[in-house]
Backbone as CSV, one residue per row, in Angstrom:
resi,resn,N_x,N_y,N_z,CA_x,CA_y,CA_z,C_x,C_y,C_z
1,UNK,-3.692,-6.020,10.161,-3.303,-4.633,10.176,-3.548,-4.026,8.800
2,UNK,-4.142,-2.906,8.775,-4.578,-2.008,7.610,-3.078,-1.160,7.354
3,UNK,-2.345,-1.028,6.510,-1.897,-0.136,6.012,-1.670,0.951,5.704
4,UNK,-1.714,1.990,5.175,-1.648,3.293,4.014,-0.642,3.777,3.763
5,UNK,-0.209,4.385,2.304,1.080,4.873,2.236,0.926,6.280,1.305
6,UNK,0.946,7.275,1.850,0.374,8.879,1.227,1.737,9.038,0.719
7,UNK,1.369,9.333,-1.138,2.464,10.563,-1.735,2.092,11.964,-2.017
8,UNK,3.153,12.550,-1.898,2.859,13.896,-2.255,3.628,14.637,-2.333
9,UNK,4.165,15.785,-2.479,5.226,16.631,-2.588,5.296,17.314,-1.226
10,UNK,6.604,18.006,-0.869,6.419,18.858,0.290,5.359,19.977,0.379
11,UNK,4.641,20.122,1.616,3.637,21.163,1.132,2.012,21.294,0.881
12,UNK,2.586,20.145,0.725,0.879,19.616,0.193,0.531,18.723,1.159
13,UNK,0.574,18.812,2.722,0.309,18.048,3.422,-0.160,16.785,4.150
14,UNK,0.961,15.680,3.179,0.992,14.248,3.161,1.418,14.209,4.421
15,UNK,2.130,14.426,4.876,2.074,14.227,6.692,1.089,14.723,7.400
16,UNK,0.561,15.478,7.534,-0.495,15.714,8.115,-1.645,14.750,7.860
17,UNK,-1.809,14.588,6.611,-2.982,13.312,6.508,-2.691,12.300,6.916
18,UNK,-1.800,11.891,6.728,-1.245,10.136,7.567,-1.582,10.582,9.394
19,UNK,-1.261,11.601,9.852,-1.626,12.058,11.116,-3.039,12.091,11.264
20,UNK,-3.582,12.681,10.542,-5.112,13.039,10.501,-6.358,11.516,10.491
21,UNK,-5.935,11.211,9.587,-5.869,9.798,9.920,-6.057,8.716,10.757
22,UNK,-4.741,9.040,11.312,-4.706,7.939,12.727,-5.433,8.354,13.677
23,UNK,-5.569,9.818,13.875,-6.245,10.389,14.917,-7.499,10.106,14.680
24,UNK,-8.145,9.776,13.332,-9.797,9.570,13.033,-10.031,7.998,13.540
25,UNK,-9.032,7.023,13.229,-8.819,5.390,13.728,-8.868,4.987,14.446
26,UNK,-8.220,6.229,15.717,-7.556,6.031,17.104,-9.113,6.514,17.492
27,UNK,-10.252,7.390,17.446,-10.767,8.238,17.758,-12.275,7.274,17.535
28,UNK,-11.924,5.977,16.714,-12.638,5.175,16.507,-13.082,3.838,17.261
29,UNK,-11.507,4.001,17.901,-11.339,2.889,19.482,-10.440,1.744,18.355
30,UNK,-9.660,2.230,17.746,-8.515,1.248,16.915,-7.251,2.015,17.077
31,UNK,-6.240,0.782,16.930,-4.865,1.588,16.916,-4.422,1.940,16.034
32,UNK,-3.546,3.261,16.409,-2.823,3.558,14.844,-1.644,4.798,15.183
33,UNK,-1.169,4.682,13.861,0.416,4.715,14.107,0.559,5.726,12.898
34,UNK,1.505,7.135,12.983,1.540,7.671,11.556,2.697,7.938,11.536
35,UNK,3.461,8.360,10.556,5.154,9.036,10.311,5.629,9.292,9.226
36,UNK,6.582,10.219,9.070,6.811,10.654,7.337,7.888,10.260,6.906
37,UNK,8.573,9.694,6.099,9.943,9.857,5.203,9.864,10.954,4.392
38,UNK,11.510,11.747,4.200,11.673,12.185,3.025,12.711,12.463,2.998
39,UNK,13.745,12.670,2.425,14.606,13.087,1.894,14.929,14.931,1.587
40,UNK,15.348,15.358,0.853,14.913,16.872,1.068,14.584,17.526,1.652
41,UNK,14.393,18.387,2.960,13.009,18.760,3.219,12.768,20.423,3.097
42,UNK,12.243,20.402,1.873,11.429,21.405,0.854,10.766,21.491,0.537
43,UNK,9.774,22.496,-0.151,8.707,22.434,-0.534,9.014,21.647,-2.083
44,UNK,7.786,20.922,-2.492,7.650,20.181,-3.861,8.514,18.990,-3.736
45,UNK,9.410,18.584,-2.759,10.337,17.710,-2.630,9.522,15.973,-2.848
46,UNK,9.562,15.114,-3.345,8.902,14.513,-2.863,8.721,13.900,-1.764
47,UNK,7.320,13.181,-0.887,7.442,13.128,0.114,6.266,11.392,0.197
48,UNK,6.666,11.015,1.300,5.749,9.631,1.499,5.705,9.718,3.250
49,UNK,4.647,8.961,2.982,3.942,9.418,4.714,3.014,7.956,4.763
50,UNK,3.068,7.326,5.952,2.209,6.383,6.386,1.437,6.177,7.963
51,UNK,0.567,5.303,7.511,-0.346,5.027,8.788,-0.418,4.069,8.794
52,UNK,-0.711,3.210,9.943,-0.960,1.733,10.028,-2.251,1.838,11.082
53,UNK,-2.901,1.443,10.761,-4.647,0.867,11.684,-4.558,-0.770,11.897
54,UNK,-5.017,-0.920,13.725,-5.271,-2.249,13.881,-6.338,-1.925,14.818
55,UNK,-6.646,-3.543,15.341,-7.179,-3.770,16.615,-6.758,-3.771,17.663
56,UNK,-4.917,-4.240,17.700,-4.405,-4.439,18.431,-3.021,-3.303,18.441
57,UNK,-2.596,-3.349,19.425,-1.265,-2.708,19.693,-0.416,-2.933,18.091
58,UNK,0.154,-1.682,17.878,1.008,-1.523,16.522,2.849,-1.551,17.039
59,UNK,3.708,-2.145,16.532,4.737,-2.653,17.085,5.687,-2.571,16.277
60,UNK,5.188,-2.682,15.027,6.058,-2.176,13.799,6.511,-0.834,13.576
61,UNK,7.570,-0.197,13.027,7.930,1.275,13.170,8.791,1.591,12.004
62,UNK,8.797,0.406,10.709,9.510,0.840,9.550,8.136,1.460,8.672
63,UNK,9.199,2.354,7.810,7.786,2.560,6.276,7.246,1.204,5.916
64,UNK,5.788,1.687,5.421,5.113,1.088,4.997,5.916,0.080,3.545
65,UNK,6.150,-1.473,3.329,6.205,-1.577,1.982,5.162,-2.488,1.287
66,UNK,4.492,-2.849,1.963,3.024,-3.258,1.727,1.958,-2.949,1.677
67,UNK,1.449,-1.904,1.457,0.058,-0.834,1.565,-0.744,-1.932,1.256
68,UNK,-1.735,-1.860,1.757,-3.377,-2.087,1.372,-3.988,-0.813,0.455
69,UNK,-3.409,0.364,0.685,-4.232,1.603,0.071,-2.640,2.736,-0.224
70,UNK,-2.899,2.846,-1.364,-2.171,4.205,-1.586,-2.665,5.468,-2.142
71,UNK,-2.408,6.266,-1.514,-3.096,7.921,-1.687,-2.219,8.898,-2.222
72,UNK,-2.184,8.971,-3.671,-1.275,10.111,-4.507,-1.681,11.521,-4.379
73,UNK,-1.187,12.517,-3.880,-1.922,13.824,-3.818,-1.715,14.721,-5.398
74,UNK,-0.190,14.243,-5.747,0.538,14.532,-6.784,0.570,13.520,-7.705
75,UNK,-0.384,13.840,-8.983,-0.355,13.066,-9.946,1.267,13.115,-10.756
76,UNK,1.578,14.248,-10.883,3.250,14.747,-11.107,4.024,13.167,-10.509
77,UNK,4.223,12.665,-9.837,4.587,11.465,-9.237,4.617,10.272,-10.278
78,UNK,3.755,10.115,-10.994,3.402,8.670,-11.062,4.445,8.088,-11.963
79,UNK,4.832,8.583,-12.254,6.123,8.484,-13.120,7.224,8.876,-13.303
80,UNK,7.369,9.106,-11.646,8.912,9.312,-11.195,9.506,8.787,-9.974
81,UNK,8.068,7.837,-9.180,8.629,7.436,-8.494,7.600,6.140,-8.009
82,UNK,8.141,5.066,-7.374,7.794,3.736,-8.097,6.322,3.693,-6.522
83,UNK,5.100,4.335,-6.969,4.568,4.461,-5.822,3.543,3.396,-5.470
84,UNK,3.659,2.598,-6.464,2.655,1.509,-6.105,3.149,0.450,-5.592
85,UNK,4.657,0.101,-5.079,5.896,-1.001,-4.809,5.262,-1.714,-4.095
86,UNK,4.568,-2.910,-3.996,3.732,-3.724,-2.868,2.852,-3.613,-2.742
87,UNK,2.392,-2.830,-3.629,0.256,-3.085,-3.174,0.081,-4.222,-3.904
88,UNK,-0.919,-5.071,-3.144,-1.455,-6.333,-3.698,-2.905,-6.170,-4.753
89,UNK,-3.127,-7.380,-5.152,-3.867,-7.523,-6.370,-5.491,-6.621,-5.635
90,UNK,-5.628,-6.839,-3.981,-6.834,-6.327,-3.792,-6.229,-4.880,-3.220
91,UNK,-5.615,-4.100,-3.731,-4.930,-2.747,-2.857,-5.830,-1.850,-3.153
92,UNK,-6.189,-1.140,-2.909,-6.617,0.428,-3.404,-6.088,1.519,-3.512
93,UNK,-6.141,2.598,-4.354,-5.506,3.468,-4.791,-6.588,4.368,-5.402
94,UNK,-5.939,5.577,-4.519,-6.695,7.046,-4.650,-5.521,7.980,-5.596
95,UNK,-6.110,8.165,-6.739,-5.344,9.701,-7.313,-6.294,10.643,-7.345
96,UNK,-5.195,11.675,-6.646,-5.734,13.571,-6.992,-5.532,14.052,-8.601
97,UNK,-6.841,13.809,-9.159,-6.716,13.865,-10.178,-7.951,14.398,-10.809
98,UNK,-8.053,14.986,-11.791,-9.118,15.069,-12.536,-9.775,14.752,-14.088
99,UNK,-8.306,14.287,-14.428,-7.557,13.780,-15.472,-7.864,12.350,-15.825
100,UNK,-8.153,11.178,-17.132,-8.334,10.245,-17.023,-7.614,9.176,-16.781
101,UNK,-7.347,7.976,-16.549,-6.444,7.232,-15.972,-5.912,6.860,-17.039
102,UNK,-6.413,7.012,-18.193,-5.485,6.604,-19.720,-4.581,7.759,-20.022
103,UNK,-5.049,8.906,-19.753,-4.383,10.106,-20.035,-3.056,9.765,-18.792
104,UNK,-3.150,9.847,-17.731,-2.327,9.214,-16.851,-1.703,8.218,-16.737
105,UNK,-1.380,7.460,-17.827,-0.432,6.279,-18.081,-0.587,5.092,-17.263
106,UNK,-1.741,4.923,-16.333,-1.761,4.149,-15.277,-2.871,3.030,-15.971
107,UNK,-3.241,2.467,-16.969,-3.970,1.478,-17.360,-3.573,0.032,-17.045
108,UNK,-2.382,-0.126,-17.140,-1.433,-1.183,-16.182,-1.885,-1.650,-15.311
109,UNK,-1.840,-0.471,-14.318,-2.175,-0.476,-12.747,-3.750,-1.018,-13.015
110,UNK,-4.560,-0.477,-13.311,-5.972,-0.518,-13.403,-5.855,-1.928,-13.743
111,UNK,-5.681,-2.553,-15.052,-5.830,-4.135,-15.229,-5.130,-5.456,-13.895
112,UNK,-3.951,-4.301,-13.484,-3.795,-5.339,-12.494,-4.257,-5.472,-10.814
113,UNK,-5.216,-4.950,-10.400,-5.931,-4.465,-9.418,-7.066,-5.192,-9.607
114,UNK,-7.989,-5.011,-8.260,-9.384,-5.824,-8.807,-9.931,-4.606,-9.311
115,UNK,-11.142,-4.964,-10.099,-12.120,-3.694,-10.967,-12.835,-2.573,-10.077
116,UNK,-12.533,-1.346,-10.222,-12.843,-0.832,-9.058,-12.094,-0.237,-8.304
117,UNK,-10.550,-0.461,-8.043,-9.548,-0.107,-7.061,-8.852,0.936,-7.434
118,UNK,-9.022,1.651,-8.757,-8.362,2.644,-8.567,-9.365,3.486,-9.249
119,UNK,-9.181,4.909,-8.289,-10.405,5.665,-8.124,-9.252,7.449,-8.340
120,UNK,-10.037,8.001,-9.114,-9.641,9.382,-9.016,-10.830,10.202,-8.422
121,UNK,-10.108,11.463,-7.818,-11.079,12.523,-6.982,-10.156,13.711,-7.186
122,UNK,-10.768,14.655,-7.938,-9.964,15.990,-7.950,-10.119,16.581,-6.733
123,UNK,-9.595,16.112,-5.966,-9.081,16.919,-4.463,-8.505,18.016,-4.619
124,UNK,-7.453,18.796,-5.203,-7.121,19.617,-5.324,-8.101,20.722,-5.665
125,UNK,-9.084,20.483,-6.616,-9.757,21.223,-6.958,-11.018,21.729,-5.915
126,UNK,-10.863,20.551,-5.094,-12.184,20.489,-4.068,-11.465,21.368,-3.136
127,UNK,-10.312,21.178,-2.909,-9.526,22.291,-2.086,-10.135,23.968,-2.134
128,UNK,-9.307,23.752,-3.113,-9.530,25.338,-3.706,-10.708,25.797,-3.850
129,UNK,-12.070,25.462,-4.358,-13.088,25.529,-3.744,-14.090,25.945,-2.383
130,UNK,-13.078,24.957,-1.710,-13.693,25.221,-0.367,-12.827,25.943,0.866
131,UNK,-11.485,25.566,0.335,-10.617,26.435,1.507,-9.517,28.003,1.040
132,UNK,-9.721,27.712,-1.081,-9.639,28.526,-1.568,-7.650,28.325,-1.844
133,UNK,-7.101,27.382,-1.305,-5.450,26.701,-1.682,-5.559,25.327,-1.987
134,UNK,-4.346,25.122,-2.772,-4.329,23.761,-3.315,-4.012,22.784,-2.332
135,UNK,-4.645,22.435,-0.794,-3.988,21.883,0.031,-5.369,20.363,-0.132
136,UNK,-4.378,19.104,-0.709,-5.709,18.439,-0.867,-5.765,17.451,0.324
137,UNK,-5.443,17.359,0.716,-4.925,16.264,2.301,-6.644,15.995,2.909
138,UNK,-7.094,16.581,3.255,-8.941,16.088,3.904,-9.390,16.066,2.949
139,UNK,-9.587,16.770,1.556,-10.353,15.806,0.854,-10.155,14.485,0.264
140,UNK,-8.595,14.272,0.164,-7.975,13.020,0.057,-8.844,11.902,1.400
141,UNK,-9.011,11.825,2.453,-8.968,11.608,3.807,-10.667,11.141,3.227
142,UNK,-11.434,12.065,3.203,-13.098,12.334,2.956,-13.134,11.314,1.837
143,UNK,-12.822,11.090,0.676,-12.515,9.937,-0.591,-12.111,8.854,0.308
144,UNK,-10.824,9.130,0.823,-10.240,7.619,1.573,-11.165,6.669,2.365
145,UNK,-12.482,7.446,3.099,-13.274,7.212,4.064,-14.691,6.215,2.814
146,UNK,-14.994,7.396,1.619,-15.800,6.339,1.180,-15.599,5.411,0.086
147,UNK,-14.136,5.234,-0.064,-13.516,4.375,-0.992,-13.346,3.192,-0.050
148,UNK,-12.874,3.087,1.235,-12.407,1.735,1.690,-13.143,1.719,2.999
149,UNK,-13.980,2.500,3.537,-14.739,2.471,4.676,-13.774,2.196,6.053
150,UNK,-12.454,2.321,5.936,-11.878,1.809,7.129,-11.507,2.912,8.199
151,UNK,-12.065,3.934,8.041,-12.692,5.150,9.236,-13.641,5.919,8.395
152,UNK,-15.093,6.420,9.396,-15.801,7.070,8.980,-15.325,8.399,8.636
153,UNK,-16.759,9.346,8.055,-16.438,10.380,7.598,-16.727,11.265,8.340
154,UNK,-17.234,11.097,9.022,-17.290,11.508,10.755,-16.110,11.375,11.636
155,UNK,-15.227,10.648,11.604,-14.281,10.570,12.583,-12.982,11.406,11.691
156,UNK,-13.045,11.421,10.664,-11.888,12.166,9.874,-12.651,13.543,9.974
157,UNK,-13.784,14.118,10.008,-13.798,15.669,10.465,-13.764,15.777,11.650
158,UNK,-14.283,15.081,12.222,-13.698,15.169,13.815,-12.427,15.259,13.906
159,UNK,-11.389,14.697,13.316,-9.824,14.859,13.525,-9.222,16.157,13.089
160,UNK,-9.861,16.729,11.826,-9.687,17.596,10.948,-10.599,18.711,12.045
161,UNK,-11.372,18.881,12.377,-11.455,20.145,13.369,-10.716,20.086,14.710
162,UNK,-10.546,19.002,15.107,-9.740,18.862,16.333,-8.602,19.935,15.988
163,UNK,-7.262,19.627,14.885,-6.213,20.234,14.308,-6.401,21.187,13.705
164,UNK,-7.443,21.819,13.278,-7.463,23.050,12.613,-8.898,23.704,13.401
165,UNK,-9.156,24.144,14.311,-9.997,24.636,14.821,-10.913,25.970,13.921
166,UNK,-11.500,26.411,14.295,-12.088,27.500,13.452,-12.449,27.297,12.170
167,UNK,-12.252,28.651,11.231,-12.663,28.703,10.177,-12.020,27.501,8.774
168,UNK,-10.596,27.115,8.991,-9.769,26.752,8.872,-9.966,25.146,8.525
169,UNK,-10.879,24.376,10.041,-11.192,23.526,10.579,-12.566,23.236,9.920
170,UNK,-13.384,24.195,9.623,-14.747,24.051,8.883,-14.632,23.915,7.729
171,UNK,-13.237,24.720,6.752,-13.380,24.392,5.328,-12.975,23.200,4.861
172,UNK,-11.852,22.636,5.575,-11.519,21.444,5.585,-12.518,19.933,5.849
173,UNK,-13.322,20.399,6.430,-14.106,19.239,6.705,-15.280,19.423,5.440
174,UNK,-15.725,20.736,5.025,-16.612,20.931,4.003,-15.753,20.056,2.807
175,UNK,-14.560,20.476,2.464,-13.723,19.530,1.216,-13.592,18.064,1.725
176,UNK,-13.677,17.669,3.008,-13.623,16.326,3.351,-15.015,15.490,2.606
177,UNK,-15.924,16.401,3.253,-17.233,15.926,3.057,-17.719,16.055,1.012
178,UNK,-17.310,16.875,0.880,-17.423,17.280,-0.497,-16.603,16.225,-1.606
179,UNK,-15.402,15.514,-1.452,-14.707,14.615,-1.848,-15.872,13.068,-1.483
180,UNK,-15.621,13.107,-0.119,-16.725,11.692,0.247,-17.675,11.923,-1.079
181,UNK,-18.620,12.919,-0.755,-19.879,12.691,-1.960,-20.188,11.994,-3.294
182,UNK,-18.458,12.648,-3.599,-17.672,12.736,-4.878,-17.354,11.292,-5.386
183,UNK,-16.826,10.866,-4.113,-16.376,9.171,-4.362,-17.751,8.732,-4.388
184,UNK,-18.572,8.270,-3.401,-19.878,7.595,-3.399,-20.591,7.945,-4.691
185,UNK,-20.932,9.057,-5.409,-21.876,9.027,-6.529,-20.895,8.399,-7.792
186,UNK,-19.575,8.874,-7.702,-19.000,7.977,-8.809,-18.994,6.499,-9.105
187,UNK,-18.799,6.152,-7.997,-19.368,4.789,-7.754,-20.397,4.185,-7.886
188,UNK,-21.585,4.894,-7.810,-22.856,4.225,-8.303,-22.936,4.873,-9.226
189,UNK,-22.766,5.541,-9.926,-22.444,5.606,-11.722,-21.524,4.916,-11.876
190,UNK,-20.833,3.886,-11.624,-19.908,3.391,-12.246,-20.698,1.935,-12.116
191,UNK,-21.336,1.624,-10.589,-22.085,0.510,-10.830,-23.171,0.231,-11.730
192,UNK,-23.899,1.543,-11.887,-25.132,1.465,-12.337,-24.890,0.927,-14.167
């Protein structure tokens, strides 16, 4: 069973991506399972949201405390709330960020991960860009797709127009697709 465990503040639609998600997994002929915790419920509140992907029937129904992948929307987070609790040495981790990971206090994290696993993508910015609000949730989703390959980038705009039909539904998948790019060329500049 694949994992994920999305942070983010209220608002910034970490539930919806853990939804968005499953629907791209499920849509893939795999199972999957999404749901939110939070505490508060306000805007900026913080918030955690998960998905679980299998092959088989999903049976489990607590939060995630083992991620394979964690997805920060809110760099504001990283140091207020303990969001990496159980990712293993091969986990992956996406920050919305544009910022460097030294500037971000997270060098820790980076040495203790394999080389490679933690990846920033200014999603937010790709937002605003393309849908013109800071809502980074599909381009988070579009990164998630070519950081760990465990749903295409095709099946996450397919999910993402399914739920947002129209104009709405097109900008979102343009920032989906626009993030993907984003991850893949960083990556072969990073290999090269």
């Amino acid at each position: 069973m694949y994992a994920v465990r999305i942070h983010g503040r209220g608002g910034q639609g970490a539930v919806t991506a853990a939804e968005l998600l499953s629907v791209a997994a499920f849509d893939e002929g795999q199972h999957a399972q999404a749901f939110p915790t939070f505490g508060s419920e306000r805007t900026g509140a913080p918030v955690a949201s998960f998905c679980r992907i299998d092959d088989h029937p999903i049976r489990l129904r607590e939060p995630v405390a083992e991620p394979d992948a964690v997805l920060v929307q809110d760099p504001t987070l990283l140091h207020q709330v303990d969001l990496f609790a159980g990712l293993s040495k091969q986990g992956w981790v996406l920050l919305n960020t544009s910022r460097t990971l030294e500037s971000l206090g997270v060098l820790d994290l980076v040495e203790r991960l394999e080389p490679g696993h933690v990846v920033t993508v200014p999603a937010t910015e790709i937002a605003r860009k393309h849908l013109g609000r800071p809502l980074p949730n599909a381009a988070l989703l579009g990164a998630f797709a070519a950081l760990t390959g465990r749903v295409s980038l095709e099946a996450v705009c397919r999910a993402v127009r399914e739920r947002f039909p129209g104009l709405t539904g097109e900008q979102n998948e343009e920032a989906a697709r626009a993030a993907h790019a984003y991850v893949l060329l960083d990556r072969r500049l990073s290999d090269a």
